[in-house]
C-alpha positions as CSV (number, residue, x, y, z in Angstrom):
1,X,88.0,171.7,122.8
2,X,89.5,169.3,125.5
3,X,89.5,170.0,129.0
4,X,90.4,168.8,132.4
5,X,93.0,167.0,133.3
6,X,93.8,165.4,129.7
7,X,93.9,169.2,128.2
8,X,96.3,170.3,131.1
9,X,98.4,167.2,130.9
10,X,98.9,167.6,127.2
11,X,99.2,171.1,127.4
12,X,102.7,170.8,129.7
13,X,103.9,167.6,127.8
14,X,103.7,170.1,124.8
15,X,105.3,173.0,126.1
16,X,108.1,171.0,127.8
17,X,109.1,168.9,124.4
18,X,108.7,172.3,121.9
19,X,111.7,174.6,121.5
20,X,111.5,177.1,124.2
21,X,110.2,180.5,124.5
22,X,110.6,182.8,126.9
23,X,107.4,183.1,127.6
24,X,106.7,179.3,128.9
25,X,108.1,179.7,132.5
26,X,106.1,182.7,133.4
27,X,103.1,180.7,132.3
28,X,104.0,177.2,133.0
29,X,104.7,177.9,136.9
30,X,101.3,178.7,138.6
31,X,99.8,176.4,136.6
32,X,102.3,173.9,137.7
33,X,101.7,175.0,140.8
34,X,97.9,174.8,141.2
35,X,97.9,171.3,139.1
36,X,100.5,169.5,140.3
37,X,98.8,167.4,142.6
38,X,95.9,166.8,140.3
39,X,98.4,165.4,137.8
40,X,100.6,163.4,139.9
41,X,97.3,161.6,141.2
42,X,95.7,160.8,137.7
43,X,99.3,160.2,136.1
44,X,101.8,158.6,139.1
45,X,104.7,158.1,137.3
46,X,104.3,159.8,134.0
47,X,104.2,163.0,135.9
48,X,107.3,162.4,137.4
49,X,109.1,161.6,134.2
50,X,107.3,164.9,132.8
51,X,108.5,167.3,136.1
52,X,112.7,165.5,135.2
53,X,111.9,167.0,131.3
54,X,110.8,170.2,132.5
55,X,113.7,170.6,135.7
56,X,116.2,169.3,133.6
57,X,115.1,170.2,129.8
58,X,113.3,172.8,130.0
59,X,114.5,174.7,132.3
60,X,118.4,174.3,131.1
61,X,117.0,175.2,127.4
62,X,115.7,178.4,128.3
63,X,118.5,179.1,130.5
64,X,121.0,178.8,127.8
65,X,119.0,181.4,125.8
66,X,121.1,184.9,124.9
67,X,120.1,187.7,127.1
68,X,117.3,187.2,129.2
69,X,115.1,189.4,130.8
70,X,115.1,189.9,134.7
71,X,111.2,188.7,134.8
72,X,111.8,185.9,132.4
73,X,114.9,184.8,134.9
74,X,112.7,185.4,137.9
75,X,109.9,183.2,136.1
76,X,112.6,180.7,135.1
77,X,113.8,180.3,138.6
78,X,109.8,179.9,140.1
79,X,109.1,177.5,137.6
80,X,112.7,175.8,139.4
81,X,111.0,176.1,142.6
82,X,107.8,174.4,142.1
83,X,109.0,171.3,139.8
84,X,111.5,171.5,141.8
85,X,109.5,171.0,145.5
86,X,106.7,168.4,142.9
87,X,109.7,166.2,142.6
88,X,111.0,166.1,146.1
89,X,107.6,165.9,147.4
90,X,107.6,162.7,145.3
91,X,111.1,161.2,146.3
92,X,109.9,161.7,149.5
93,X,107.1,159.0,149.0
94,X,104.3,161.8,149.1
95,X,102.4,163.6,146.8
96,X,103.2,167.6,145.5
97,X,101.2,169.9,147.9
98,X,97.7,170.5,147.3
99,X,97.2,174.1,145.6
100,X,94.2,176.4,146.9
101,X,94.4,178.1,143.3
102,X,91.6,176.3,142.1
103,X,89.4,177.0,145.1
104,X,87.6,179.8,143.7
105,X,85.0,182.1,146.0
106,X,81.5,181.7,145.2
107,X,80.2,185.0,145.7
108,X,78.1,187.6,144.9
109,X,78.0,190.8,145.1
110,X,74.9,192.6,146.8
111,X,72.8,194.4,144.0
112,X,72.6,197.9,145.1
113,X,69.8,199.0,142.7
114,X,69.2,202.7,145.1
115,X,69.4,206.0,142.9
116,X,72.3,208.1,144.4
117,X,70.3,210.7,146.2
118,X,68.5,208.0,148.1
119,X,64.9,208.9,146.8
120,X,63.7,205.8,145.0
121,X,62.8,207.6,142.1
122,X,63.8,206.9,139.0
C-alpha cells in the first residue's frame, strides 16, 4: 500500500478526473485542507493545475448533479472554500496555510488500575 505524500497526491488527482459522486466533496475538503500545503511544497505547480481541475471541474460537475442534498451542497461549497483560499494563497506568491490537522496529541491517559471501593483488593 502507498503512503505519504505520493498516496495523497494520487488519491485527489483520482477523485478530481473520475465522474463525480456526491460523496467526494465531504471527503475531499479536510483533506484538502490539512494537505494542501504539504502538496503545494512537494508538487509547485502540479498542485496548482490540480486545485484549477478540482475549483473548476470538479466542483461545476457535482454541482450540475439533479437534486442535491443540503450536506452535500454545504460539503460542495467548503470544498469551494479551501481550493478556493489554496489557489489565492498561491496567486498571491505564497504558499496555502499550514493545517494543524496533522498535529496530533501525544498523550496518554493515566492508568487508573484502583478497585471502585478504594480497598486494593482484588
Amino acid at each position: 500500500a502507498r503512503t505519504g505524500l505520493p498516496a495523497a497526491w494520487a488519491w485527489l488527482a483520482r477523485n478530481a478526473n473520475r465522474p463525480p459522486r456526491r460523496l467526494t466533496p465531504a471527503v475531499a475538503a479536510p483533506f484538502l485542507e490539512a494537505l494542501a500545503a504539504p502538496l503545494y511544497a512537494a508538487y509547485g505547480r502540479q498542485f496548482v493545475k490540480l486545485l484549477a481541475l478540482l475549483r473548476k471541474g470538479l466542483v461545476e460537475r457535482i454541482r450540475a448533479m439533479p437534486s442535491l442534498e443540503a450536506e452535500e451542497t454545504a460539503a460542495l461549497s467548503r470544498l469551494e472554500t479551501v481550493a478556493g483560499a489554496a489557489h489565492d494563497a498561491v496567486a498571491a506568491g505564497g504558499a496555502p496555510p499550514a493545517s494543524d490537522a496533522l498535529a496530533m496529541p501525544l498523550f496518554k491517559e493515566v492508568d487508573n488500575t484502583a478497585p471502585a471501593d478504594g480497598d486494593g483488593d482484588w
